[in-house]
N, C-alpha and C positions, 0 to 999 in steps of 0.2 A: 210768294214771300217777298219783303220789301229789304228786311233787315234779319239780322241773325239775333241781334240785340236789339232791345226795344229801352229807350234812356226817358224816364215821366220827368215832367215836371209836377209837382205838388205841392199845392198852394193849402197852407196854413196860419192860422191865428190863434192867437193867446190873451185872456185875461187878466194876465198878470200883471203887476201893475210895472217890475223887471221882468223883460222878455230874457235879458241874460241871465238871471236867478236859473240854475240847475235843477229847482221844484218846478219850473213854469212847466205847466200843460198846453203841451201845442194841439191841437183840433185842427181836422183835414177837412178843407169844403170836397165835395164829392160831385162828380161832374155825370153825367145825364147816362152815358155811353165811352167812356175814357179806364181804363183799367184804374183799378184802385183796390177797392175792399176784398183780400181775397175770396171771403166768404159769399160774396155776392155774383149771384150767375151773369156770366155772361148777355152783354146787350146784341141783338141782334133786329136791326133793322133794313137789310141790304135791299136795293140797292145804295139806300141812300147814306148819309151820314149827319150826327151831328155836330154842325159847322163851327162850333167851338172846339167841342171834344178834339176832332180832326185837325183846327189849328195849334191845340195845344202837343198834339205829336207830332208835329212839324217844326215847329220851335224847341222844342229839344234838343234839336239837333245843331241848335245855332245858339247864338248869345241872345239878352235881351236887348244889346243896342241893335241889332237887326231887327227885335219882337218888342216895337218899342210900346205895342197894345198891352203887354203883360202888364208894365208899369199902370197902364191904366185901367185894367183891369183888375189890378190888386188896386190901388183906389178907392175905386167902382165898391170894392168887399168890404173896403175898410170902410167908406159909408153907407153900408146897408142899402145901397141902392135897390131898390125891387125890380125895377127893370133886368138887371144885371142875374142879383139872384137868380129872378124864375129862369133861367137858363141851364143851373146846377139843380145837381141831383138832392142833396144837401143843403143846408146851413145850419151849420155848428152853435151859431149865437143869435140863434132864433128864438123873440121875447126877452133879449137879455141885453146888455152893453156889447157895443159893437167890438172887434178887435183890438 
């Protein structure tokens, strides 16, 4: 056991064209091996990890001016980069207008 508590971060986008509007539908990019959809079984790959997933619960646990790859990895999402994507489990705005 590492922690008692386990703190995500969760990276999301919106179509809307007001992200502050109280209707806007926020959409969760969904990461490879990273907890998220409860409904979804557990990833299991030991020994190894993967090496996003794994930075993203590590940075949890700090700000993003220590994690300053988040800034650019949200980005990275807001321009539909493919590189970037094929890394997530998901993309919410797949075939559509980016975030």
């Amino acid at each position: 056991s590492i922690t008692r508590e386990r703190t995500e971060i969760i990276l999301q986008g919106t179509s809307s064209l007001d992200p502050k509007d109280p209707t806007a539908v926020w959409e969760e990019f969904e990461f490879k091996c990273k907890p998220g959809d409860l409904r979804r079984r557990p990833c299991l790959i030991s020994p190894y990890h993967y090496r996003l997933d794994w930075l993203m619960w590590f940075a949890a646990f700090q700000t993003y001016e220590q994690n300053e790859w988040i800034i650019h990895l949200a980005g990275k999402l807001l321009a539909q980069e493919e590189e970037t994507l094929s890394l997530l489990a998901t993309n919410p705005f797949g075939g559509r207008d980016p975030p």
